[in-house]
Backbone bond lengths (Angstrom), bond angles and torsions (degrees), N, CA, C in turn:
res aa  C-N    CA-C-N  psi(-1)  N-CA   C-N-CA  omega(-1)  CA-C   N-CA-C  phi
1 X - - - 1.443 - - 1.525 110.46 -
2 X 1.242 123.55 -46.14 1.569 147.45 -171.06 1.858 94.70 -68.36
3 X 0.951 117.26 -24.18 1.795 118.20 -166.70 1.655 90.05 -94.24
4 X 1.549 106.76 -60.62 1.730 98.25 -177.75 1.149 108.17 -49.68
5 X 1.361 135.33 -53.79 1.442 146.21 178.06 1.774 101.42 -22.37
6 X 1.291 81.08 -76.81 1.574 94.87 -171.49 1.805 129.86 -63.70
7 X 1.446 100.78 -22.81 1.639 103.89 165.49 1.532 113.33 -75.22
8 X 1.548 99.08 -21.77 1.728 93.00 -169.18 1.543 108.19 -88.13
9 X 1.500 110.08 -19.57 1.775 109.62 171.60 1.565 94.84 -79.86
10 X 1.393 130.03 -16.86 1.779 125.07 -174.59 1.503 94.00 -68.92
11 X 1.577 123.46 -47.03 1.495 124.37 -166.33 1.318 99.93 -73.25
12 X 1.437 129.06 -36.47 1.316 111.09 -162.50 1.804 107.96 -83.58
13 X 1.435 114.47 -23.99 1.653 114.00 174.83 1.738 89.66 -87.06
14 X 0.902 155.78 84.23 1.772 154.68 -161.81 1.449 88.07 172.74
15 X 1.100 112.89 -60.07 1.886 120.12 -170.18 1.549 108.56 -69.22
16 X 1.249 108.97 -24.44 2.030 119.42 -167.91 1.827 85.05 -84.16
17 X 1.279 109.18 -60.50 1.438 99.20 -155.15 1.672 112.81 -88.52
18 X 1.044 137.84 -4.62 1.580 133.62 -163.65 1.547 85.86 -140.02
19 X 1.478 120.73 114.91 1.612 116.95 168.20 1.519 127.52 -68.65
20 X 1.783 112.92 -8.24 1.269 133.48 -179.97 1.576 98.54 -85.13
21 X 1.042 119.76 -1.45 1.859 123.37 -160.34 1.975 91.70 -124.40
22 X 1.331 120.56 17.40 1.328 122.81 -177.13 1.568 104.00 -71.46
23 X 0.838 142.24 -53.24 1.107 140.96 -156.19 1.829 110.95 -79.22
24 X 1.185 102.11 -54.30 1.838 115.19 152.50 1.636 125.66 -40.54
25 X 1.487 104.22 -28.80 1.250 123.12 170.27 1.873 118.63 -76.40
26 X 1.412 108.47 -40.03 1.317 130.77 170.42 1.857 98.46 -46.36
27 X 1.647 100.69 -83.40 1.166 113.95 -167.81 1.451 117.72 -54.38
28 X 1.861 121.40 -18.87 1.263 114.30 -176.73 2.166 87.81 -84.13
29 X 0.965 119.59 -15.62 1.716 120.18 -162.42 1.656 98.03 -71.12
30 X 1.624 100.81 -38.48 1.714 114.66 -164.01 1.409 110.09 -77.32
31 X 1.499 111.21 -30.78 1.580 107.02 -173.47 1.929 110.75 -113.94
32 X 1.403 95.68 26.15 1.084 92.28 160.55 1.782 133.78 -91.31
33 X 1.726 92.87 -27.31 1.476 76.93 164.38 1.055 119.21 -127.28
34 X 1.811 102.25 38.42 1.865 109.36 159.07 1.469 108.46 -74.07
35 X 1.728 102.21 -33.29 1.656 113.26 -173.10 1.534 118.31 -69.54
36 X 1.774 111.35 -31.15 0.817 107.70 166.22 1.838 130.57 -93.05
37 X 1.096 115.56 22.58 1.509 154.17 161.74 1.228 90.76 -62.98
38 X 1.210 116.35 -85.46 1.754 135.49 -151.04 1.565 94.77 -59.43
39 X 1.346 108.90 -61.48 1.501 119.05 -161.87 1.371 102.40 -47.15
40 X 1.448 118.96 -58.18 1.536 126.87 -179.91 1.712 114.17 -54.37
41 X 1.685 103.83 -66.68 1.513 93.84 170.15 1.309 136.40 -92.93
42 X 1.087 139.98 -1.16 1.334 136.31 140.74 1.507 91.71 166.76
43 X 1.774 103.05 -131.29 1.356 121.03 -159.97 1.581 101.31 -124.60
44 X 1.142 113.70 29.14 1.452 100.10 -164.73 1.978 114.55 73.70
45 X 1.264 103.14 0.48 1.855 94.25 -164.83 1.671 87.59 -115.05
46 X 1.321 98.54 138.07 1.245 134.72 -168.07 1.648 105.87 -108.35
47 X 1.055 152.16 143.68 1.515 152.60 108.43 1.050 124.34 -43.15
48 X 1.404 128.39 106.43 1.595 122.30 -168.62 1.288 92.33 -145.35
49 X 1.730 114.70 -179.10 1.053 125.46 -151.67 1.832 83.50 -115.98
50 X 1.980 87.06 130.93 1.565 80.98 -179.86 1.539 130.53 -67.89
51 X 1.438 109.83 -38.55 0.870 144.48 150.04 1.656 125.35 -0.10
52 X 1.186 91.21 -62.57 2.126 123.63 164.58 1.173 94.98 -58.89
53 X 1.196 140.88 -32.85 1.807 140.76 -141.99 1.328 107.20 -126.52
54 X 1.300 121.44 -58.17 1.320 138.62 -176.33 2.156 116.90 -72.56
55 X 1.086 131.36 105.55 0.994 130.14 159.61 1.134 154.56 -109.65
56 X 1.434 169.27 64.93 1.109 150.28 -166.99 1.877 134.10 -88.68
57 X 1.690 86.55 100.09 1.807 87.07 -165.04 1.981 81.47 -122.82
58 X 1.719 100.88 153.37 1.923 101.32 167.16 1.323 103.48 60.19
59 X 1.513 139.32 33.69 1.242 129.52 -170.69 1.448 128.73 26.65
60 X 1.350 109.30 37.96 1.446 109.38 154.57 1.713 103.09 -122.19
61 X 1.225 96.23 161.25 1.996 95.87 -177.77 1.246 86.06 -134.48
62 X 2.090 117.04 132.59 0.982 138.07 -166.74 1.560 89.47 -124.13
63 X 1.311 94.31 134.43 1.517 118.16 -176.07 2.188 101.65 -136.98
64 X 1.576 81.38 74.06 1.376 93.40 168.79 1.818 100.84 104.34
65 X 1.246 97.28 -109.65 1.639 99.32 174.58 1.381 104.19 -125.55
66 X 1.087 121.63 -2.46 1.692 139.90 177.14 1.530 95.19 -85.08
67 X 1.958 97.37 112.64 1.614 96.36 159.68 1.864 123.29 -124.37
68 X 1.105 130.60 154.38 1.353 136.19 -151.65 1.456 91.67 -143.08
69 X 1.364 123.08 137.54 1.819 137.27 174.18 1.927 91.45 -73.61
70 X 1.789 103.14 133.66 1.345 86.21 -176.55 1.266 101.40 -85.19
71 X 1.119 138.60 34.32 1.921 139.89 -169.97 1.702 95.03 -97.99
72 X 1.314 112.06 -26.77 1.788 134.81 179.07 1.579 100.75 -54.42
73 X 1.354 103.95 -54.05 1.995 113.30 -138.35 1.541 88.37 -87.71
74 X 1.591 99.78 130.54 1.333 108.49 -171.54 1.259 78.05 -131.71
75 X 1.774 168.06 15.11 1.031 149.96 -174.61 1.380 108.14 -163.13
76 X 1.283 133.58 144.19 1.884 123.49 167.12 1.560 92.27 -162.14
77 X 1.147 92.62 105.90 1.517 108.94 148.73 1.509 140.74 -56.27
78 X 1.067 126.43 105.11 1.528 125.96 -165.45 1.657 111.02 -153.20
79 X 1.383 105.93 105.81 1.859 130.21 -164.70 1.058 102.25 -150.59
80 X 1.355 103.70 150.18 1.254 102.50 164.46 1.787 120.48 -113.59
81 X 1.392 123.41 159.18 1.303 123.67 -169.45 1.460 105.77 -126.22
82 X 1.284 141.56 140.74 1.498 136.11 163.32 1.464 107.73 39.29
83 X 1.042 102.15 66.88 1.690 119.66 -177.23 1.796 117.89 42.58
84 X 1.261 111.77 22.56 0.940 111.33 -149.17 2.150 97.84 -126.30
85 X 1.480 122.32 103.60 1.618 118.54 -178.53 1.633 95.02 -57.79
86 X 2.271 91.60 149.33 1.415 89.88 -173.66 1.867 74.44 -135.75
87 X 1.237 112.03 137.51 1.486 129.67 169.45 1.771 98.83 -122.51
88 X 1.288 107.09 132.22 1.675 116.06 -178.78 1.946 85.19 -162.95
89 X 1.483 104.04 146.60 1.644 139.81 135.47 0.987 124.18 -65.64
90 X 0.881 111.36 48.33 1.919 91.57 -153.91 2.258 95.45 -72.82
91 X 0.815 132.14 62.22 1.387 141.62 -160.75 1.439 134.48 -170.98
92 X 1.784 110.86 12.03 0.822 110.45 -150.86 1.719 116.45 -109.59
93 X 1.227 94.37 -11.83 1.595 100.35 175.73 1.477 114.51 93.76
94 X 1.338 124.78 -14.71 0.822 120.78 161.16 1.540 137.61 -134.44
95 X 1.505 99.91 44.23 1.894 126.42 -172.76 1.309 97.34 104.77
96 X 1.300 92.42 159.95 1.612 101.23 168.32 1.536 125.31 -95.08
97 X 1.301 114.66 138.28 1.440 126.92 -171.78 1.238 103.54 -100.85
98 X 1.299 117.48 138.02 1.364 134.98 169.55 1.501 128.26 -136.85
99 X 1.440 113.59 150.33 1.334 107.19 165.39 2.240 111.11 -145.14
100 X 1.315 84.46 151.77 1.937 92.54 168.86 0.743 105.29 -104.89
101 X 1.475 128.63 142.93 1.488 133.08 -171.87 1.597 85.29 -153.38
102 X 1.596 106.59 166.08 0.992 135.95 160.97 1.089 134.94 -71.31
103 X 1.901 125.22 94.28 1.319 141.34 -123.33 1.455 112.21 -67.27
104 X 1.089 106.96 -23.59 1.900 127.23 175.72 1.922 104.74 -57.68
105 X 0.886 121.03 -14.29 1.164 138.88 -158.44 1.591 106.41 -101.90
106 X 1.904 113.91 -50.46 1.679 108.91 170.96 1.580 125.14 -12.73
107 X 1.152 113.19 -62.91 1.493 120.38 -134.19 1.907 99.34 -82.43
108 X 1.355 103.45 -31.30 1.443 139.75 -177.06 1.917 89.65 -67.24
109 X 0.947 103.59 -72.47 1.739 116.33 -169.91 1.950 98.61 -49.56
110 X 1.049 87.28 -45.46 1.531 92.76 -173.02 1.400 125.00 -62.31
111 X 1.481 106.68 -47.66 1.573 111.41 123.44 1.244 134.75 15.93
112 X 1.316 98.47 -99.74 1.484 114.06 -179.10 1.670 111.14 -58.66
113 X 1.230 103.53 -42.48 1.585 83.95 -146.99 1.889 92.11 -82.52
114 X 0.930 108.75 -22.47 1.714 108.11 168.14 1.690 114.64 -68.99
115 X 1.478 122.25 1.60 1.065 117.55 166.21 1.187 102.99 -122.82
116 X 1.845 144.23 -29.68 1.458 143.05 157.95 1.827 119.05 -60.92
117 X 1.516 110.58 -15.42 1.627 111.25 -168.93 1.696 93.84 -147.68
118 X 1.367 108.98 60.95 1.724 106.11 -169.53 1.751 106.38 -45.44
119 X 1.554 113.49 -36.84 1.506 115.88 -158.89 1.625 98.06 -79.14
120 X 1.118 131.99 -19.63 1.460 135.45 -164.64 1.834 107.69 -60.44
121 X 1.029 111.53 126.14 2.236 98.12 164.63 1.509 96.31 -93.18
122 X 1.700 85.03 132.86 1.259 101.48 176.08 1.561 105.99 -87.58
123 X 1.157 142.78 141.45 1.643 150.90 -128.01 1.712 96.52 -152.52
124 X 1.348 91.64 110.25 1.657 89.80 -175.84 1.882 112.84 -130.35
């Protein structure tokens, strides 16, 4: 984060002093306070309730707006990292799906999907 930071204040003093470096100067001006966007509010990663996200209704389980037949899911990952629940497919054939959730939430999720996807290993 600290390196983007710092190339994009390099482009924007690059653009002040060399008029051939104008355009480099633009782009270090533009992502300076996209970078400092991120820095302030996070990473794009949210804590949410898996629950809201996670479904299994009709034997398919929808994980967001992405749905998969659960007769498919032979694997689901669900740990938690830096206090933080991690749900991923990582198996699915078509990218891997993920979600962060709010770590209080694991044991509950784990739950479910061992009683909604009995054949699935849960991967911890």
């Amino acid at each position: 984060m600290w390196v983007l930071a710092l190339l994009a204040i390099t482009l924007l003093v690059a653009g002040f002093v060399r008029d051939d470096y104008r355009l480099w100067g633009a782009a270090g001006l533009i992502n300076v306070p996209l970078l400092w966007h991120r820095y302030r509010y996070g990473m794009g990663e949210q804590l949410v309730n898996p629950f809201e996200h996670i479904k299994v209704e009709e034997e398919l389980l929808s994980v967001g707006e992405a749905l998969f037949p659960v007769h498919e899911i032979r694997k689901v990952v669900i740990d938690t990292c830096d206090d933080k629940g991690l749900f991923q497919l990582p198996y699915n054939g078509g990218g891997q799906v993920s979600l962060v959730f709010d770590s209080h939430y694991v044991d509950d999720l784990k739950t479910y999907i061992k009683r909604t996807i009995p054949d699935a290993q849960i991967i911890t």
